[in-house]
N, C-alpha and C positions, 0 to 999 in steps of 0.2 A: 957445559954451557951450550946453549943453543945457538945456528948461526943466526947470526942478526937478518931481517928479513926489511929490501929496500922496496919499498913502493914509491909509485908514479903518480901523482893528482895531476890529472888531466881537467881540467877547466874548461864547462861545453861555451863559456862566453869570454868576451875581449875586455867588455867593462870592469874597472877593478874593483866600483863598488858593489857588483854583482852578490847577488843572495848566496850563488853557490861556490863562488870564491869563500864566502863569509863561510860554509860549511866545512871547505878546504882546511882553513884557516883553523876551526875549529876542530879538527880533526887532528892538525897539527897540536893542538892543545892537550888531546888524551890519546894518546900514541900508547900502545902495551910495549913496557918491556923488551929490546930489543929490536924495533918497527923504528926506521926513518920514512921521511916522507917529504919527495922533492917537488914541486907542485913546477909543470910544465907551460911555458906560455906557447900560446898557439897563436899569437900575431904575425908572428914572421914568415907563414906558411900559406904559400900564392891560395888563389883561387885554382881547383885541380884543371889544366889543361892537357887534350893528351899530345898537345905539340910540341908544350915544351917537356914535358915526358920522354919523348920519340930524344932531345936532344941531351936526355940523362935528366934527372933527381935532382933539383935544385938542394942546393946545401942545408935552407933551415930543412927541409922533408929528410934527408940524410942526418941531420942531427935528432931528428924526433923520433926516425926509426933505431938507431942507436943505444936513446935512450929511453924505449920501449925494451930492447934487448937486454940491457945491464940491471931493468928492475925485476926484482924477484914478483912484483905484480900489479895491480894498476886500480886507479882507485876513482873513477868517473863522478864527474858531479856536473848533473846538466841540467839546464834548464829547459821548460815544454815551450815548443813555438808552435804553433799550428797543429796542434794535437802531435806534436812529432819532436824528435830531438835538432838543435839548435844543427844548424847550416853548415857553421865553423865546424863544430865537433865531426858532422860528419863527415865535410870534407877533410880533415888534419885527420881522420881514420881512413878517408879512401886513397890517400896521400900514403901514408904509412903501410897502408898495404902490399902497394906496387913492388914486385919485384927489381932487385936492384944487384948490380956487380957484387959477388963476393961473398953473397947469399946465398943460402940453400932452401930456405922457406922466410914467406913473411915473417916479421917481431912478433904480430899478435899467435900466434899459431903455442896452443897448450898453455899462456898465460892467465894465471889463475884472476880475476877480475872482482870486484865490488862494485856497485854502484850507488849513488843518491842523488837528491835533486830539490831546490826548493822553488817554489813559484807563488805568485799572487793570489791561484786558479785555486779550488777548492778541494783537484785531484794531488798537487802536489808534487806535480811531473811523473807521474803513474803513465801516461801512455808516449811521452817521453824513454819512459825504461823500459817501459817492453820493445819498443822500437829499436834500442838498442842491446837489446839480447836477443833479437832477429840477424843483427850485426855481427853480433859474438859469436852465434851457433854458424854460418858462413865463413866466419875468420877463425872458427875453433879456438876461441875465446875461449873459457871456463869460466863462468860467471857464479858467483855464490846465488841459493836460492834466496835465502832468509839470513838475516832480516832483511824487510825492505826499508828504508828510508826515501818517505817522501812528506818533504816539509811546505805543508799546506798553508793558506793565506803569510807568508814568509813575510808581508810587510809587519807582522805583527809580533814577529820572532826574532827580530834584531834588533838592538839599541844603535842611536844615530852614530856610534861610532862602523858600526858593520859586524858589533862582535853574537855571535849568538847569542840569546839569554832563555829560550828555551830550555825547560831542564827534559822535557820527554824528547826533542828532539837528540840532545846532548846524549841521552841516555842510550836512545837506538843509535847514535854512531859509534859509541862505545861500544857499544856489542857488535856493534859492524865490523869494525877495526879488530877485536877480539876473536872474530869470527873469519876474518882474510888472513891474519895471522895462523889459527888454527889449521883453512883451508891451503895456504901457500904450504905449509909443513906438509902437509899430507900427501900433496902429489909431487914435492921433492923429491928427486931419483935418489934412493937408499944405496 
C-alpha cells in the first residue's frame, strides 16, 4: 500500500465565491486514490510588515507555515490581477517564507507544487503562473511542468451554485492531481 499523500490548496483569493475556490473544490471532488486535500484559508494573515516581523511571526503566519510543513505538497489555485498573481497569495507566500524560531529552512523549500487558475481574461491566469513559478524557482519550490490548467472565460464554466461544469477543465485537473500525486512519489526520500 502506498503512503497516502496530503496536499495543501492554497486559495490565491478571500472571496468564497471565488472561480478558483470553485477549482479547489472541484478538485476535492476527483482526488486519486490515497490524495487528501485541506484547502487553506489565507484571511487571517496580516498584511506582511517587517515591524511586526522584527517582534516574532504573528500566530495565523506560524499556523500557515506549519501547515505548509505537514503537506506532502501544495496545490495553488490563483487568480490573474494585473497581469500578476493576486496580492493575498503573494503576501501569505512572503509571510510563510520568513525565517522563524526552530527552523532550519523555509516550509516551501523541496515541496513538490501544482498549480491552476481561472479567470474571466481569455489567458486563463497564464501570466498569473508564471509569476509564480518565478516564486517557486527563489523558494526552491518544485513545481510540476505539465499539465497546465488555466481556466479561461471561468464566468462560463460554473453553474450559479459555484460547482464546475466544465468537463475539459475537469478533465485537465484530474490529470493534474494524478500528475502531483505521481510527482510527490517521486522525490519522496527512498
Amino acid at each position: 500500500m502506498t503512503t497516502p499523500i496530503r496536499v495543501l490548496g492554497i486559495p490565491g483569493s478571500l472571496r468564497k465565491g471565488s472561480f478558483n475556490r470553485g477549482l479547489l473544490r472541484a478538485a476535492g471532488e476527483m482526488l486519486p486514490e490515497g490524495m487528501t486535500l485541506d484547502v487553506y484559508e489565507l484571511g487571517a494573515i496580516p498584511l506582511y510588515n517587517g515591524d511586526v516581523e522584527a517582534q516574532g511571526l504573528p500566530a495565523p503566519v506560524q499556523d500557515f507555515q506549519r501547515r505548509i510543513e505537514d503537506a506532502d505538497a501544495l496545490l495553488f489555485a490563483t487568480p490573474e490581477y494585473n497581469y500578476s498573481m493576486a496580492g493575498v497569495l503573494k503576501n501569505a507566500i512572503d509571510w510563510a517564507s520568513r525565517p522563524s524560531t526552530g527552523r532550519s529552512a523555509q516550509p516551501f523549500f523541496g515541496k513538490p507544487v501544482a498549480m491552476m487558475g481561472a479567470s474571466a481574461g481569455m489567458m486563463g491566469t497564464g501570466r498569473a503562473q508564471y509569476h509564480l513559478r518565478q516564486t517557486c524557482v527563489f523558494l526552491n519550490m518544485l513545481p510540476l511542468n505539465k499539465p497546465e490548467v488555466f481556466v479561461a472565460a471561468a464566468q462560463t464554466k460554473f453553474d450559479a451554485s459555484g460547482k464546475l461544469t466544465d468537463e475539459t477543465a475537469r478533465t485537465l485537473i484530474r490529470q493534474l492531481l494524478e500528475a502531483l500525486a505521481a510527482w510527490t512519489r517521486r522525490l519522496q526520500p527512498r
